[in-house]
N, C-alpha and C positions, 0 to 999 in steps of 0.2 A: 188780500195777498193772493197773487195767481197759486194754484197747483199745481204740484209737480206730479206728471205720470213716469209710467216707466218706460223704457223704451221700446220701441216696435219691435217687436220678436222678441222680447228679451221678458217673459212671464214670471208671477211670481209664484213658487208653491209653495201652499200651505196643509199641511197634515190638519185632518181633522175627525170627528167621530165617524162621520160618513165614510167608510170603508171602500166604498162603492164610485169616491170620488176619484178625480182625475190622479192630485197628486199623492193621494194614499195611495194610492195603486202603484204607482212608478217608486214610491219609497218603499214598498213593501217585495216589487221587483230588486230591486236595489240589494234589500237585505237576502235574497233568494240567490241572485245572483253571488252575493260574496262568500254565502255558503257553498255553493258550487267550486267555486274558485279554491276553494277553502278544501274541501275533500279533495281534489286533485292535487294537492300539494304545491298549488302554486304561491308565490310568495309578491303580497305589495309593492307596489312600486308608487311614489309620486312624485310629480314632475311641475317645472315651474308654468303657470299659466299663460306667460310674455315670455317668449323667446326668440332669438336672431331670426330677423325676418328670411334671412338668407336658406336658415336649415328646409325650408319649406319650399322654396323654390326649387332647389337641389333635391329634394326628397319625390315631392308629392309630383314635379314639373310642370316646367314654367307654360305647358299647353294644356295643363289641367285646366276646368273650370274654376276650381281652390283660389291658382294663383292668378290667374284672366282677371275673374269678377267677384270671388266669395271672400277673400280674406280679411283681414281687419289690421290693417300697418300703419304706421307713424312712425314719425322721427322723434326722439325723446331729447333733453334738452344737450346733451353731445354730440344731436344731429346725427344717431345710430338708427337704422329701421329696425324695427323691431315688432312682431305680429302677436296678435293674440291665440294661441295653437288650433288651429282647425280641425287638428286630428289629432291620434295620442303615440303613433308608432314611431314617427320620424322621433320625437322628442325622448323617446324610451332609447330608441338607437344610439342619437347622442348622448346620455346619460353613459351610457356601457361604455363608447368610445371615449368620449371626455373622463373615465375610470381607468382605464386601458385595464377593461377586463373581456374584449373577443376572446381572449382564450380560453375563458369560462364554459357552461352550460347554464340556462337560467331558464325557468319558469316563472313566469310573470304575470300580474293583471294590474290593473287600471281603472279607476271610475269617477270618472268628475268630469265638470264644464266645456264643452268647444263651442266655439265660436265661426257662423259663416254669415257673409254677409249677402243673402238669396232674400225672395221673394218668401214670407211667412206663406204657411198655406197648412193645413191639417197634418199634425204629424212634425212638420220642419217649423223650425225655430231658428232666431239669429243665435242666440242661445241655446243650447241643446246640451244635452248628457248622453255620456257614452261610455258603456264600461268592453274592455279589452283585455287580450290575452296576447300573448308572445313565449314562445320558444325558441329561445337561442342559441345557436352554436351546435346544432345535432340536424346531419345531413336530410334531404328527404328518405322517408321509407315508414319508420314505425312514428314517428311526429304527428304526420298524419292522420294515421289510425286516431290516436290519442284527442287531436282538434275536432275531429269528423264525435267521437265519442262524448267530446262537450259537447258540442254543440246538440247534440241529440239529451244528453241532461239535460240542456236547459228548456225542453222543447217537451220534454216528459214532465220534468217539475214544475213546470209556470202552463203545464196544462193545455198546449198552444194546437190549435186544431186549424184543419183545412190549410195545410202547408209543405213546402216540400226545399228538400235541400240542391240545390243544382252544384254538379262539379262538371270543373274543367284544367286541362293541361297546355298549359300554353309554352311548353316547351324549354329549352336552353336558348339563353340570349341569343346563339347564334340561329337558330330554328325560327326562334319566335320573330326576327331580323327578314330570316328568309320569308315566313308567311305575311309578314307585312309588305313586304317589296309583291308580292304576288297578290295578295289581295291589292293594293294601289293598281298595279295594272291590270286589272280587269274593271274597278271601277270608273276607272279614269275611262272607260266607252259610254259610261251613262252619266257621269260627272253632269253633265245639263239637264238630268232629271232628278236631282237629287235637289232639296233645299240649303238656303243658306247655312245651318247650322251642319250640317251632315258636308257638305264643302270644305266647311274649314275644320271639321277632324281630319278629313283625308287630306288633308293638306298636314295638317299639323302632330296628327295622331292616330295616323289610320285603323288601326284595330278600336277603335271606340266608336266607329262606324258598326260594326254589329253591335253597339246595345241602344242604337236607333228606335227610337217610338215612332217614326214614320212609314206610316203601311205600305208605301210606293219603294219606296227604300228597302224594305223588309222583303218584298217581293222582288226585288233585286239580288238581294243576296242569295238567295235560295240556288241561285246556278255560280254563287263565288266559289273561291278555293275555301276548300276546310282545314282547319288548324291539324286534325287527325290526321290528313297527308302529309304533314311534315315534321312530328312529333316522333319520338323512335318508339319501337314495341314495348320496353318497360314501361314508359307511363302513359301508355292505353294499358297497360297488363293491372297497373295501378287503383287504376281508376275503378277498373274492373272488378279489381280486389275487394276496394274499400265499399263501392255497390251492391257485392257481395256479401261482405261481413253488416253493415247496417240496415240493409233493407229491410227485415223483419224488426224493426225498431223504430226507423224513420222511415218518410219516404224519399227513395232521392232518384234523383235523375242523372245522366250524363249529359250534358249541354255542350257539346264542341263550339256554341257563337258565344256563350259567355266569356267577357274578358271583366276587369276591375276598371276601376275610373281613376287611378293612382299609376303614374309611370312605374312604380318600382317594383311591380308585380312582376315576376315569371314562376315557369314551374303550375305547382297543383293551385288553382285556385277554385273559389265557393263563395256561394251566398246562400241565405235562405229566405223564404219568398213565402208572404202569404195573400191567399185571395180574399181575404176581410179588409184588405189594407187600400184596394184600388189601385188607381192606375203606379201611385210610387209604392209597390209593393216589397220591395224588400225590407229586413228588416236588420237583416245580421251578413257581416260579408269580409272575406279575406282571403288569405293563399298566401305561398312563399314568396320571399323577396332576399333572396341569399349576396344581390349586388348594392345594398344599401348601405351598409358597414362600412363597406373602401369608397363608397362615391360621400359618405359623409370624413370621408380624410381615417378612419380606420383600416382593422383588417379585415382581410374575407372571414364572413360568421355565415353558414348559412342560416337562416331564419324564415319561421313561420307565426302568422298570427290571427287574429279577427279583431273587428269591434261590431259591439250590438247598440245600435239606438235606441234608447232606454223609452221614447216619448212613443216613437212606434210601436215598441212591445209591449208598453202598457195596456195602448189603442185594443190588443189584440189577444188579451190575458183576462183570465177572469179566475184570480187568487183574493187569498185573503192572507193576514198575518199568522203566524202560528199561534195555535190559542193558548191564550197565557189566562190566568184567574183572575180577573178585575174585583176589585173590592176599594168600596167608598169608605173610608176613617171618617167618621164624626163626632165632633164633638159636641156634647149634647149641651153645655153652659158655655157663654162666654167670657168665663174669669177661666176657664183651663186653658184657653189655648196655649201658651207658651208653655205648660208643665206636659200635654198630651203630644205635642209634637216631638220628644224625647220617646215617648210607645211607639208611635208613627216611623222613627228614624231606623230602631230597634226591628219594626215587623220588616221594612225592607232590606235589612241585613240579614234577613232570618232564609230568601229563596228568592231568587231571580226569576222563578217565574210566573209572581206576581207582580201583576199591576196595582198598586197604591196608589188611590185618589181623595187627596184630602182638599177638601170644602175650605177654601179660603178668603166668605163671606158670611157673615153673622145672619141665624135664621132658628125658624123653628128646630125641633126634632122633624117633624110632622113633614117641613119643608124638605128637607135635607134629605130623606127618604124618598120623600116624592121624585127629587133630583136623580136618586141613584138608581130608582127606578128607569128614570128616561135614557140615563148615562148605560143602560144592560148592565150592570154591576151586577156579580153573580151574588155577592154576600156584601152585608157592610158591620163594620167594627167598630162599636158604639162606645164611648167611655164618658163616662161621668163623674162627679165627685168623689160617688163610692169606689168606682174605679179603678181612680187614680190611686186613691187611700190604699188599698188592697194590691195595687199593682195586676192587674183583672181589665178584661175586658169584655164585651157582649159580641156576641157571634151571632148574626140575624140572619138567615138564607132569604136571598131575594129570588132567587128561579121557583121554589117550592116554598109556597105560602103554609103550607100542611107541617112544616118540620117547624118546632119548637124552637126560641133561641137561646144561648145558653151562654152560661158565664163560664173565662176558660182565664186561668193563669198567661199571664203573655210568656213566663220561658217556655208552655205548650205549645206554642201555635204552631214553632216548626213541626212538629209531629203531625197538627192537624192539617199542613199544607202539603204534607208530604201526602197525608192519604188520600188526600185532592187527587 
């Protein structure tokens, strides 16, 4: 019978001892990340995986790459389009608006699966994970501070080196309207040195013309208009601020050619970029989008948010799990098991922050040691007949062969994990 594989971009992870591997790593992210999320008092949100194809057009727009060539639709059997979410904010949006809670304030995150339908390549995935943040309904000014401030946690906690945050202001719809009309006319004189794809942004999207990977292009812009000339003094004074207040913590930059790859960006936007990452160097990216709310059929909210690529930040982290006490259960005959796994159930209610690994294949003493040896098990807890009988177990240290093992009562043990 043929095999079935999985599908092209669509990878599987697997957690395993190797800490060092790809998908421990991104899980161990994962868990880092929701801690974060967790001290800032932000509060869960999940979102369905298949939603109206339509929210996405309307959100992300229809001259994005998203909805051109990356997203993933079909018509389902009532002939409804329907996509697989490619991002997590438009769907978060709808959520609040289909609640009719705009009137709200919300602190938000997010982390599970999207979906784009690109070219696989290091880093990118049809499949991919992304965990986000959103603050809703509280004007620009201190939000900011606050986004700018996570993102610099996550970048102290997961340890992330040779990297920098860029910000930008891309103004009031009306402003950001006017420097697009200005920036078109001026390119539109070298429009026949520009390549095909740089073409049909300025046709369709002009500000997505400065985040160009074309060096003929790039040197083009260098004598365009800048966004700084049409933005008002408060947010250059902003930008300034927030440069200001994090610079001794991160490192960041002002970027006036940075825009986002999503229509519904205005106002303060950011990414963060590392040089371990190569040419798709970013890793984490957002800004305000206070016109999404009413263009998704709600009210005016304004709103700020990010999401981080979980696959690239792994690429670029070198964490480990928090260390918890591993300890291997064995049982030394094979007529207890069913009576030892009742101590076993007993030690993991005793402290969360052990890890319990009980041996569930028939073997030596001799073997089974050898195992928890190879397993870094820092001790393991031996029971045998007498044991059992006793209610007792053996305490073996596996780090320090010199320390004696010893027999401890099991309502002891929490005492003895505690002094762990």
């Amino acid at each position: 019978m043929t095999k079935i594989n999985s599908l092209t971009g669509m990878p599987d992870l697997h957690d395993s001892e190797d800490k060092k591997s790809f998908s421990s790593k991104l899980f161990t992210v994962e868990k880092k990340l929701k801690k974060i999320f967790t001290n800032f008092n932000f509060k869960e949100i999940r979102t369905p995986m298949l939603e109206d194809a339509d929210l996405f057009l309307r959100s992300v727009g229809s001259t994005s790459d998203i909805v051109n060539k990356e997203i993933y639709s079909f018509n389902d059997r009532n002939n409804k389009a329907i996509a697989l979410r490619p991002e997590g904010t438009a769907s978060v949006i709808r959520s609040i608006v289909e609640r009719k809670l705009e009137n709200s304030t919300h602190k938000l995150w997010y982390l599970g699966p999207m979906w784009r339908y690109e070219r696989p390549q290091k880093g990118r995935y049809r499949q991919f994970n992304q965990a986000g943040i959103e603050i809703l309904g509280l004007p620009e000014g201190l939000p900011e501070f606050e986004i700018i401030s996570l993102v610099c946690s996550i970048i102290q906690e997961l340890n992330i080196k040779n990297c920098i945050i860029k910000i930008n202001h891309l103004g009031s719809p009306d402003e950001k309207e006017k420097f697009s009309k200005a920036l078109v006319s001026y390119l539109k004189e070298y429009e026949h040195m520009l390549d095909e794809k740089d073409k049909l942004r300025l046709r369709n999207n002009p500000l997505r013309v400065l985040d160009t990977k074309n060096l003929n292009t790039q040197k083009i812009l260098k004598e365009a208009p800048s966004i700084r000339d049409f933005i008002d003094d408060a947010s250059l004074l902003l930008l300034k601020k927030i440069k200001s207040q994090f610079s001794d913590i991160c490192k960041i930059d002002i970027d006036h050619s940075l825009v986002r790859g999503l229509d519904y960006y205005s106002g303060f936007v950011f990414e963060a970029i590392s040089f371990d990452l190569g040419a798709q160097d970013s890793f984490l990216g957002g800004g305000r989008y206070d016109q999404l709310s009413s263009q998704l059929g709600g009210k005016e909210m304004p709103s700020i948010g990010f999401a981080v690529g979980l696959e690239r930040l792994s690429e670029i982290v070198d964490v480990e799990e928090d260390t918890k006490i591993k300890i291997s259960f064995i049982i030394a005959t094979s007529n207890l098991e069913e009576n030892a796994y009742k101590i076993a159930h007993q030690i993991r209610r005793l402290n969360d922050q052990v890890v319990l690994d009980c041996y569930l294949k028939e073997g030596s003493l001799k073997s089974k040691l050898r195992k928890a040896h190879k397993n870094n098990s820092d001790y393991a807890i031996i029971v045998g007949e007498e044991e059992l009988e006793n209610n007792t177990v053996i305490i073996k240290s596996l780090q320090d062969e010199s320390t004696n093992q010893k027999v401890m009562p099991v309502d002891q043990l929490d005492s003895f994990f505690q002094d762990l």
